[in-house]
N, C-alpha and C positions, 0 to 999 in steps of 0.2 A: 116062344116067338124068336125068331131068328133075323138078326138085322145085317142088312147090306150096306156098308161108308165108304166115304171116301177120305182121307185126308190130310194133307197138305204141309210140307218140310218148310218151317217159318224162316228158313237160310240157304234154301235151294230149291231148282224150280223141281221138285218131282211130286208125285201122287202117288197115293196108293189106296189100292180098296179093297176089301176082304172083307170079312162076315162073321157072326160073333153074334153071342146070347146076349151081352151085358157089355153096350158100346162105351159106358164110363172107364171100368176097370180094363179093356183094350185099348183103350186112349192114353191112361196109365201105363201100361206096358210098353206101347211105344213110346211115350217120353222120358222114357228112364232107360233104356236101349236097353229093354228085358226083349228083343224079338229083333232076332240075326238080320231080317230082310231091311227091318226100317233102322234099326243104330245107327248108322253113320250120316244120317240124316234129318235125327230130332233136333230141334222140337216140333211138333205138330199141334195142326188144329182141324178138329172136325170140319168139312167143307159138306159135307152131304149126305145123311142116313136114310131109308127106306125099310120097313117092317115087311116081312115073309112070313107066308104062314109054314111052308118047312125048309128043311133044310134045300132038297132039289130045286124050290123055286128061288131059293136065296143063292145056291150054285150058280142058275141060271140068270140069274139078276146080275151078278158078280162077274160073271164070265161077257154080260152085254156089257158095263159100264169098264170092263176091262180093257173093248175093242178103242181102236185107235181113232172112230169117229167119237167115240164116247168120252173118252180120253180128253178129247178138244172141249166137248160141252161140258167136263167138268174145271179146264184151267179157264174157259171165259167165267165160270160162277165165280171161281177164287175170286177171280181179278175184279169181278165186278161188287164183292163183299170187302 
């Protein structure tokens, strides 16, 4: 299974969302700046995971919640947790 998150720089406003087998140990990775894209912006918190049953639909999952509508409906859940 392959999962789609989102999540959220606890010192700046950004998002990020990507995909990954094992959202513990990616969670990991970016709070320790092991992953170029998000380093300069740890720490984070998961804001939002969803289960795919493969990779394409997890692309395709990833690539929605990437769009700039989508974007928005995940900084109102931040804000609202």
């Amino acid at each position: 299974m392959i999962w789609v998150y989102a999540i959220s720089s606890l010192n700046h406003n950004y998002i990020y969302v990507g995909m990954t087998v094992n959202i513990d140990e990616r969670l990991h990775r970016h709070n320790n700046g092991r992953e170029r894209s998000t380093k300069f912006y740890a720490p984070f918190e998961l804001i939002y995971s969803e289960p795919c049953r493969d990779r394409l639909e997890a692309r395709n999952r990833e690539k929605y919640w990437k769009s700039g509508v989508c974007k928005e409906k995940l900084r109102k859940l931040r804000n609202t947790t």
